[in-house]
C-alpha positions as CSV (number, residue, x, y, z in Angstrom):
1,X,-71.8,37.0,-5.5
2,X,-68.9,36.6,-7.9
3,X,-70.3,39.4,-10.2
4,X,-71.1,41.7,-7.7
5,X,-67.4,41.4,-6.7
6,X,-66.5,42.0,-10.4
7,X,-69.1,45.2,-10.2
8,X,-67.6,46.1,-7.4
9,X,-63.6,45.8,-8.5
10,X,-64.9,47.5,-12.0
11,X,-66.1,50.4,-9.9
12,X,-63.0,50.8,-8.0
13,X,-60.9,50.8,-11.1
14,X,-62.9,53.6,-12.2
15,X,-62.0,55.5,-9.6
16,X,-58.3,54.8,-9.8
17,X,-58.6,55.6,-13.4
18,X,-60.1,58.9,-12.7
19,X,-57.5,59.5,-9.9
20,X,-54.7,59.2,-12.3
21,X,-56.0,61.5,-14.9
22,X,-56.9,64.4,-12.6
23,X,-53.4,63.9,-11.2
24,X,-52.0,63.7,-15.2
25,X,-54.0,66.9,-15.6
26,X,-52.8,68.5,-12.7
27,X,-49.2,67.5,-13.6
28,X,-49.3,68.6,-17.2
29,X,-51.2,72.0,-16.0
30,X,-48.7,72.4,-13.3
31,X,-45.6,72.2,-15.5
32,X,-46.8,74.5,-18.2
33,X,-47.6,76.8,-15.7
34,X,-43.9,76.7,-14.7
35,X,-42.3,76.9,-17.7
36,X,-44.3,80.3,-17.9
37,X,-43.1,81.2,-15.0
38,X,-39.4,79.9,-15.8
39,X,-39.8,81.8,-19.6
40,X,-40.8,85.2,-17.4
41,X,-38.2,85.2,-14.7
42,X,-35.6,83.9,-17.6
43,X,-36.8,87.4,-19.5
44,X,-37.0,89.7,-16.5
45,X,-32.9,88.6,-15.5
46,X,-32.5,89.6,-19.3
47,X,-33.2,92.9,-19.1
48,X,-32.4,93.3,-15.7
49,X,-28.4,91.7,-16.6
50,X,-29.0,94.3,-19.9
51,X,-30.1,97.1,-18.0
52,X,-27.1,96.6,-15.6
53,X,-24.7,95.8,-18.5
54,X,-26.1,99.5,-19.9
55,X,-25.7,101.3,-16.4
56,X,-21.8,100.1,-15.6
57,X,-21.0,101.0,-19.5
58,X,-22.4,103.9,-19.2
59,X,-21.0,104.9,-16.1
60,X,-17.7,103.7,-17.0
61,X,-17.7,105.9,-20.1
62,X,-18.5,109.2,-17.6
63,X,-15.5,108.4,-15.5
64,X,-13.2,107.9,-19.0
65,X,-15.0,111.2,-20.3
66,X,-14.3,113.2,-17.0
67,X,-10.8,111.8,-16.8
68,X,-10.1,113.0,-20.6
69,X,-8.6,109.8,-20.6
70,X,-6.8,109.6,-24.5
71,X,-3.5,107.4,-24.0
72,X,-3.9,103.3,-23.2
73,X,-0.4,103.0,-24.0
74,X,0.5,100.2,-21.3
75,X,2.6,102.1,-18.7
76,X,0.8,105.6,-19.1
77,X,-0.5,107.6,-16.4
78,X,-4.3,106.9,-18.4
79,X,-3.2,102.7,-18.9
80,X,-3.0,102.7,-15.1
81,X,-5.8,104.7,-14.1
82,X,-8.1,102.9,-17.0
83,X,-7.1,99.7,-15.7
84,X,-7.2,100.2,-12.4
85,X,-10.9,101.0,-12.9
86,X,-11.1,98.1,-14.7
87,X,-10.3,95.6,-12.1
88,X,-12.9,97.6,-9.5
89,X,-15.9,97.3,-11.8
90,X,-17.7,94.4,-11.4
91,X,-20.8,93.1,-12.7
92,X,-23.6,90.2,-11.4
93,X,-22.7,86.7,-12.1
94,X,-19.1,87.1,-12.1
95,X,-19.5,89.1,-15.2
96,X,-16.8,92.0,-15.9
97,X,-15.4,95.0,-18.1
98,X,-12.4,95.3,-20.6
99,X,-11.2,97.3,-23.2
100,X,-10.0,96.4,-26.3
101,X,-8.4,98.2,-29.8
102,X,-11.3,99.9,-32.0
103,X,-8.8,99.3,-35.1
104,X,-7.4,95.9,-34.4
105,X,-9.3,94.5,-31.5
106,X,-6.4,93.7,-29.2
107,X,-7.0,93.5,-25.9
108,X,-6.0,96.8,-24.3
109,X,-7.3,96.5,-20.4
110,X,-8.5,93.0,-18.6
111,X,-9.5,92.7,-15.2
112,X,-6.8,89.5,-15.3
113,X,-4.3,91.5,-17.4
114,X,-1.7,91.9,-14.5
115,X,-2.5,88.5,-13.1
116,X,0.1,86.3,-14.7
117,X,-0.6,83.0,-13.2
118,X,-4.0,82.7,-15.5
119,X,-1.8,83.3,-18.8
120,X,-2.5,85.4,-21.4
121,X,-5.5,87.5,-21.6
122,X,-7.9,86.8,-24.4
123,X,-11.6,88.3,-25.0
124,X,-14.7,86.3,-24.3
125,X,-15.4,86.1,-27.7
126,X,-12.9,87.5,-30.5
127,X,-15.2,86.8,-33.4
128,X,-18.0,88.8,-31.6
129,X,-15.0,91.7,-31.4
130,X,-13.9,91.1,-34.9
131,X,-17.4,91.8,-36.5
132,X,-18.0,95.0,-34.1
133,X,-14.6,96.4,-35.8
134,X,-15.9,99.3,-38.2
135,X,-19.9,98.8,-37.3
136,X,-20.3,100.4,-34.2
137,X,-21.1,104.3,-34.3
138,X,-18.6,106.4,-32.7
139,X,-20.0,107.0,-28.9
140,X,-22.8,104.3,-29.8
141,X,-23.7,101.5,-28.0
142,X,-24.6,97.8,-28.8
143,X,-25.6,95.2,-27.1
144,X,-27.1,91.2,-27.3
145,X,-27.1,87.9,-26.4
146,X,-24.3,85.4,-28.0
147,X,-24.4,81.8,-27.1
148,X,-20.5,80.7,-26.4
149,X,-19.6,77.0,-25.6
150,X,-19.7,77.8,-21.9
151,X,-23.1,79.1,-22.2
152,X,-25.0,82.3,-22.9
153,X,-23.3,85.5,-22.7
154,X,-24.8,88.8,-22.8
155,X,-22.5,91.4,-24.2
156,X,-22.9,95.3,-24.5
157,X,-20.2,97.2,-26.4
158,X,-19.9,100.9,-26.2
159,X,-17.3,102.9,-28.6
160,X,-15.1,105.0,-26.7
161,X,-14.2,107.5,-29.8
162,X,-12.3,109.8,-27.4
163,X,-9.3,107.1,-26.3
164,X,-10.1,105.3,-29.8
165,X,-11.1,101.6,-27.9
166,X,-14.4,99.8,-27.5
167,X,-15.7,99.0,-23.9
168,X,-16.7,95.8,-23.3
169,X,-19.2,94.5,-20.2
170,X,-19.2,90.5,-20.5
171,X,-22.3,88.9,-18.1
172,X,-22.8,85.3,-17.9
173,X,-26.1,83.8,-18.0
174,X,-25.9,81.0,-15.6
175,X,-26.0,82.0,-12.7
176,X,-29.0,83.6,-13.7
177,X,-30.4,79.5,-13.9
178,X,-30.0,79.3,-10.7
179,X,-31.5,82.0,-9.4
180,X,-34.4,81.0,-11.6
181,X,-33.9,77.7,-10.0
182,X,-34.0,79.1,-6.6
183,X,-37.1,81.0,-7.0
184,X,-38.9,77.7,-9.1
185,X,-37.8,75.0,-6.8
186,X,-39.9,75.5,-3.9
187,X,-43.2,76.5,-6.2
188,X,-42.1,73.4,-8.1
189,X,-42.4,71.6,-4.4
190,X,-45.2,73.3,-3.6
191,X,-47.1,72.7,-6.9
192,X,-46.5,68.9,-6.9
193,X,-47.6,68.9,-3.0
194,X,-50.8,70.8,-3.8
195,X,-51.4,68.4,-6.7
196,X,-50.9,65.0,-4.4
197,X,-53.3,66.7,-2.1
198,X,-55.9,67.7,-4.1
199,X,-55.7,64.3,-6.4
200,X,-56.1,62.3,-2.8
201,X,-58.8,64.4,-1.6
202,X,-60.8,64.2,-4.8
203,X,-60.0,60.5,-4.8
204,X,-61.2,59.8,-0.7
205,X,-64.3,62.1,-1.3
206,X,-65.4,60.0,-4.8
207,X,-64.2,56.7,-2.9
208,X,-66.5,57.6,-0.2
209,X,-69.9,58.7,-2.0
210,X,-68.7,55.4,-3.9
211,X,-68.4,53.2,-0.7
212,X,-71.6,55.4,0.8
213,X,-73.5,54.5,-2.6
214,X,-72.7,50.9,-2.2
215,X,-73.8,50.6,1.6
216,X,-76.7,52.4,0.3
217,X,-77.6,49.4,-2.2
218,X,-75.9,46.3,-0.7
219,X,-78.7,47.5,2.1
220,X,-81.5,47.7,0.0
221,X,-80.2,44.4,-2.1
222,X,-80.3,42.8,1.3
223,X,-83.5,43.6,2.5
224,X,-84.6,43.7,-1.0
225,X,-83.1,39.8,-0.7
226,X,-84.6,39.0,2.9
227,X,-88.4,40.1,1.3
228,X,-88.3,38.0,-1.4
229,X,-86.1,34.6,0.1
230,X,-89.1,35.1,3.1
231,X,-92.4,35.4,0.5
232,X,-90.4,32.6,-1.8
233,X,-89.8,30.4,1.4
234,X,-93.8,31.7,2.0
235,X,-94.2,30.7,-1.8
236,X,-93.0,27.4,-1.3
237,X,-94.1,26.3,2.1
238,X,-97.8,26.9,0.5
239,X,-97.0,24.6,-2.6
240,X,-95.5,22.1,0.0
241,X,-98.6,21.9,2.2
242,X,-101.0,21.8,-0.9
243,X,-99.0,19.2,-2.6
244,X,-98.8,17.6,0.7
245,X,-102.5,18.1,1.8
246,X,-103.6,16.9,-1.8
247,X,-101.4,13.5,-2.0
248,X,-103.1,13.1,1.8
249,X,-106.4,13.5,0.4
250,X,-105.4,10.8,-2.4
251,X,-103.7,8.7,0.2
252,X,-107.1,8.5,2.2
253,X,-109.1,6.7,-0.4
254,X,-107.1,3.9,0.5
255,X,-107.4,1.4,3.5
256,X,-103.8,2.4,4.5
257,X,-102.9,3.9,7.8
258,X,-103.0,7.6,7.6
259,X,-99.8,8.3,8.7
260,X,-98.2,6.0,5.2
261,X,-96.6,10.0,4.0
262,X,-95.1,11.0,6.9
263,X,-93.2,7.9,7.6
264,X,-92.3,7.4,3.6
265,X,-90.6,10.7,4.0
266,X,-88.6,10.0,6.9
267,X,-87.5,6.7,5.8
268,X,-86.4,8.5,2.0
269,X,-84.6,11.1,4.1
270,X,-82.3,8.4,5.8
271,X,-81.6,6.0,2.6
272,X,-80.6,9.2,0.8
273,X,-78.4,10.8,2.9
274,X,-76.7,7.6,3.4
275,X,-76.4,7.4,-0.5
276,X,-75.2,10.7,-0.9
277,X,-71.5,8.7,0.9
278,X,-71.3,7.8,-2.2
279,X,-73.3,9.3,-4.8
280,X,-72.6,12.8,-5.5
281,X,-75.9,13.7,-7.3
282,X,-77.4,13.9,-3.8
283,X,-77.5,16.6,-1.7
284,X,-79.8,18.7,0.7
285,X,-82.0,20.2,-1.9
286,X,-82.1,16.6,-3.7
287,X,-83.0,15.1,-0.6
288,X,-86.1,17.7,0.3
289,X,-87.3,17.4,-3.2
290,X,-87.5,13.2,-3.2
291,X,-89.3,13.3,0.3
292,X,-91.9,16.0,-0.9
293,X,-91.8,14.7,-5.0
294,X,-92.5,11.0,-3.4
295,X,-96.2,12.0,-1.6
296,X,-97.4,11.9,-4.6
297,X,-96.2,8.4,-5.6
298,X,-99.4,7.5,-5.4
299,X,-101.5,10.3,-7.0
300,X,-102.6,8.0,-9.2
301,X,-104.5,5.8,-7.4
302,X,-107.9,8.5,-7.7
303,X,-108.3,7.5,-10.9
304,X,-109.1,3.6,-9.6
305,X,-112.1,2.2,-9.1
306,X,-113.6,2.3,-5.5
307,X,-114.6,-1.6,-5.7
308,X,-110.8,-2.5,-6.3
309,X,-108.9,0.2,-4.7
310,X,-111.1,-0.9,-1.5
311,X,-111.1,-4.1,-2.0
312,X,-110.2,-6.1,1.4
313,X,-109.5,-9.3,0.0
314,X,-106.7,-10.2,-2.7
315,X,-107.2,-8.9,-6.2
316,X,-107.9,-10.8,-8.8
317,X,-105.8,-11.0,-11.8
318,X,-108.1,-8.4,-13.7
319,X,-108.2,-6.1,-10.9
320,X,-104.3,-6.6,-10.7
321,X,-103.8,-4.7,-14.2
322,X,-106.0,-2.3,-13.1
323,X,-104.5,-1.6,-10.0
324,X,-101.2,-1.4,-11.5
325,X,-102.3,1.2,-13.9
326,X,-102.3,4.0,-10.8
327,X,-98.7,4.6,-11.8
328,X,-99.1,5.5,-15.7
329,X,-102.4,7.7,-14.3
330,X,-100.4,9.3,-12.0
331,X,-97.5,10.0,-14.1
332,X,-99.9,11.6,-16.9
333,X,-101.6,13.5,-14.5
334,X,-98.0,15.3,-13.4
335,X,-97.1,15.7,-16.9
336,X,-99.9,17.7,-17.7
337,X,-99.3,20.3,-15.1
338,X,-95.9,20.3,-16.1
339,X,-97.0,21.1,-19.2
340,X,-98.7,24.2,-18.4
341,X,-95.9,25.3,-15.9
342,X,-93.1,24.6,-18.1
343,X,-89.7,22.5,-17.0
344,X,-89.7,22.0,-12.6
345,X,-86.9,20.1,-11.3
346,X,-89.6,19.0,-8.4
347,X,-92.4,17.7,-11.1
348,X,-89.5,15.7,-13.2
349,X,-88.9,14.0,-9.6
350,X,-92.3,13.8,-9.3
351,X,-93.2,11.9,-12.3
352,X,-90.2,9.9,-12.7
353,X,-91.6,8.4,-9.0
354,X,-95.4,8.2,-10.0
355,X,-94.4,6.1,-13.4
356,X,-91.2,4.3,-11.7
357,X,-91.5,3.3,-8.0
358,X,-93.4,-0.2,-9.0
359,X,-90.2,-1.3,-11.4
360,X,-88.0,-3.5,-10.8
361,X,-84.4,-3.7,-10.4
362,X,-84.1,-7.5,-12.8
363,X,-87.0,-5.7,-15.3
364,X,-90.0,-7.6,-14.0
365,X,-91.6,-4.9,-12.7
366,X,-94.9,-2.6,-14.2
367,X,-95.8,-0.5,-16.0
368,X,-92.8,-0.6,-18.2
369,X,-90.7,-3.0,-17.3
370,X,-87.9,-0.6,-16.8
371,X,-84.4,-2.5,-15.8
372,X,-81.0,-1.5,-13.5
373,X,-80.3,1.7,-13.9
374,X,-83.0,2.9,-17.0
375,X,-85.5,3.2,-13.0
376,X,-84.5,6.7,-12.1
377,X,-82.1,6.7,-8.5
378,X,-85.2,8.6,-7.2
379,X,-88.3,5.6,-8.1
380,X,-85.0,3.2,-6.5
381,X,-85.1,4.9,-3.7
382,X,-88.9,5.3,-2.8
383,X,-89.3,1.7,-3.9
384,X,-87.0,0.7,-0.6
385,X,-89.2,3.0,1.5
386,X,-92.2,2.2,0.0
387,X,-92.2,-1.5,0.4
388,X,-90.4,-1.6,3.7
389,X,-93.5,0.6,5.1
390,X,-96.3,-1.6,3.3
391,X,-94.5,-4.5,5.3
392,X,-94.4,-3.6,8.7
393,X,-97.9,-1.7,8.7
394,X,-101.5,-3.0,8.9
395,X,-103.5,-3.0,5.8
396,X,-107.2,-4.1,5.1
397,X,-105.7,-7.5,3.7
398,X,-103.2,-8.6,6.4
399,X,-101.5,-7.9,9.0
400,X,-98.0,-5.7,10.1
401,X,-94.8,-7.5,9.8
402,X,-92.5,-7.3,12.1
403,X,-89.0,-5.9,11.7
404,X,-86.7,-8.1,11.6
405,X,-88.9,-10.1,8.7
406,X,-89.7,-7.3,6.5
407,X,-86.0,-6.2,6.7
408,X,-84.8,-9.8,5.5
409,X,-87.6,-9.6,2.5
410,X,-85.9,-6.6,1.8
411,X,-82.5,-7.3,2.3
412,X,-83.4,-10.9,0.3
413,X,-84.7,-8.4,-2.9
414,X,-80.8,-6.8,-3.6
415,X,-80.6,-7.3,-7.2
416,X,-83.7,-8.7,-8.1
417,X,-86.8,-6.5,-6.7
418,X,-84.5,-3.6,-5.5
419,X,-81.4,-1.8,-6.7
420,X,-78.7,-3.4,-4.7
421,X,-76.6,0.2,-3.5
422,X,-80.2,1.1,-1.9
423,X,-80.1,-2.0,0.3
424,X,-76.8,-2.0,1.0
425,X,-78.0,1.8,2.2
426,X,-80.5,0.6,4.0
427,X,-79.0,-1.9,5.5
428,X,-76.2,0.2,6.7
429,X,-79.1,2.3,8.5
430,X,-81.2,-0.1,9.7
431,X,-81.2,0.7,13.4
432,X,-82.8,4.7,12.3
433,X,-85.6,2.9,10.2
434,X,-86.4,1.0,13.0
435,X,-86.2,3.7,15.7
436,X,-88.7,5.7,12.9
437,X,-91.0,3.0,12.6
438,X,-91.4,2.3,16.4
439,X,-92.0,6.2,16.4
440,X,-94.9,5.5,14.8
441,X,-96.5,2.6,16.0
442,X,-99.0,4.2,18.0
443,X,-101.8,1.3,17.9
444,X,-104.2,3.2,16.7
445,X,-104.1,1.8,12.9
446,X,-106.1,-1.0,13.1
447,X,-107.3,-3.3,9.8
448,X,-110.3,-2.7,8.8
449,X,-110.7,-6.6,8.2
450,X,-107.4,-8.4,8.3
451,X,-107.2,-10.9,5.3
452,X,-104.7,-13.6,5.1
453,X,-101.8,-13.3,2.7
454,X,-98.3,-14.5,1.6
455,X,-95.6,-12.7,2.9
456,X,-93.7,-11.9,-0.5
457,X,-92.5,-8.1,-0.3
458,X,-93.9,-7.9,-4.4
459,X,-97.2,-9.0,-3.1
460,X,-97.8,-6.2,-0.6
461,X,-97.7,-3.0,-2.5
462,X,-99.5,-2.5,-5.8
């Protein structure tokens, strides 16, 4: 689950990366794409402020021509007419005429030449005057742009030969900036709207084939999941009941009752899930595996002889060592299937309990005299069970125990024939093993032919 969320988070980034370089694209496409458009209205205001520069010269220099105007003394009859025409001409962006000296380039006529609160009147640019002086052609016309410390002028100079002056027409650029401005802004606006829109919309419409593709599979996953959890569960029921049918099928060569498994397994399922208070090894799956890994405790007990598995008195001391070797057969026969299948949590169990479950918690137990805590917890725990269900049921040797006796011959073993923490567990649930034993006493598991015995709780299971 946690890497499918990582998947998942991975895929979203993507997405998010994408996002940010279509809008980076769009950003960087959107402001070259205005400083084109800035560079061409910037050079169409050019020649439009040049071509208006031209037209007021040049119209200027028809009324001067038609006036025969030839004497800018100050105080003529021309002075005044000249710069009375001087302060009506006016040009775009508070730009303006004025005459000055062809010879010495003195101001002759200002717009602000009679206004005397703004001081005395000098030109925009005297150098720019100064290196006109003797270059211009007589009735010719110049013109450029001159960058001045209060921005970009644009300046067109026409000789006057007639009256001996230059005429000057003196445009600023900036309001032209702001016209550009004007006409930018709002496609500006428009541009990074457009951009936020289409960056959103490609980003919802990837997001949702994303989130569409993702239903698509966590569906398929699912049911993909449901198939095989439902054949596994199929899978494993089948090994259960085989396991199950064949430790049955070992379990009835012996005179026990036939219902020995079933009770095994209900009696494990209570001493472990009061263990797993306090041991944290043991949980649900721990607890299924030990009641189906402990039906074949016994597996081993089809490789014994008929004449002393069947035997309904006591066994004789030879028979004894053969009768104890049902453990070692059973283990081996575990281990070699595990051998061809390879490492199973359930066969480990399985042998550990075949080999282990006769052991004994002080070390006098068979086959291998095992001690404490070298038995594994799971042998421990089916040894309880085992024992405790050999007690209190009929065999072909003697007969059922009661309760309350085969609990104090179990209760009596703590340290010696059992691991004490399993009969403290067992004791602690005593009332369910009993309620699970009288569940089961039916009658209908009679001895074969009882035989007298002694009551030790090491006597009754081989």
């Amino acid at each position: 689950m946690h890497k499918q969320g990582a998947k998942v988070s991975a895929r979203w980034l993507w997405v998010l990366a994408l996002a940010s370089c279509q809008m980076l694209c769009l950003i960087v496409t959107l402001a070259w794409y205005g400083k084109l458009l800035e560079r061409g209205l910037t050079l169409a205001l050019r020649g439009q402020i040049a071509a208006v520069n031209s037209e007021v010269v040049g119209e200027f220099a028809a009324f001067v021509g038609e006036w025969g105007i030839s004497d800018l003394r100050p105080g003529s009859q021309d002075f005044q007419r000249v710069q009375s025409l001087i302060e009506r001409f006016r040009l775009p962006n508070n730009g303006y005429l004025y005459l000055a000296d062809a010879r010495t380039g003195k101001i002759i006529c200002h717009p602000t030449l009679q206004d005397d609160a703004r001081g005395p009147v000098v030109p925009s640019d005297p150098k720019l005057i100064e290196q006109t002086l003797g270059k211009i052609t007589p009735g010719g016309t110049i013109g450029g742009w001159v960058d001045l410390p209060d921005g970009t002028h644009y300046f067109t100079i026409r000789d006057l030969a007639d009256c001996g002056a230059l005429l000057v027409a003196d445009q600023h650029e900036g309001e032209n900036w702001a016209v550009v401005d004007h006409i930018t802004t709002p496609l500006w606006t428009f541009g990074a709207f457009v951009t936020v829109v289409l960056v959103l919309l490609g980003t919802a419409f990837s997001m949702g084939i994303i989130h569409g593709y993702e239903n698509t599979l966590e569906n398929i996953n699912a049911r993909l999941e449901r198939t095989i959890a439902q054949r596994s569960r199929a899978l494993v029921n089948t090994r259960d009941a085989v396991i199950f049918g064949l430790a049955k099928l070992a379990d009835s060569r012996d005179a026990e009752t036939g219902e020995h498994l079933d009770r095994v397994h209900e009696y494990i399922a209570i001493l472990a899930k009061e263990l797993a208070r306090h041991h944290t090894g043991i949980d649900e799956e721990y607890i299924e595996r030990l009641k189906l890994a402990s039906s074949l405790h016994d597996i081993g007990k089809v490789g014994i002889r008929d004449e002393i598995l069947l035997k309904p008195g006591k066994l004789t001391s030879e028979e004894r060592k053969v009768m104890q070797t049902h453990g070692v057969i059973g283990a081996r026969c575990l281990a070699s299937i595990q051998q061809r299948l390879g490492d199973d949590d359930f066969l480990d169990m399985a042998c550990e309990i075949a080999a282990a479950h006769h052991e004994r918690w002080d070390g006098l137990g068979y086959p291998y005299g095992l001690k404490g805590e070298e038995i594994p917890l799971s042998a421990r725990i089916v040894a309880v069970a085992d024992v405790y269900d050999a007690l209190t049921t009929q065999r072909v040797y003697r007969d059922a125990m009661p309760h309350e006796e085969a609990m104090q011959l179990i209760l009596s073993g703590a340290g010696t024939q059992f691991d004490p923490s399993v009969v403290d567990a067992f004791r602690a649930c005593i009332d369910s093993i009993e309620q699970v034993a009288e569940k089961f006493s039916s009658g209908e598991y009679q001895p074969i032919s009882p035989v007298a015995d002694d009551k030790s709780a090491a006597e009754v299971v081989f």
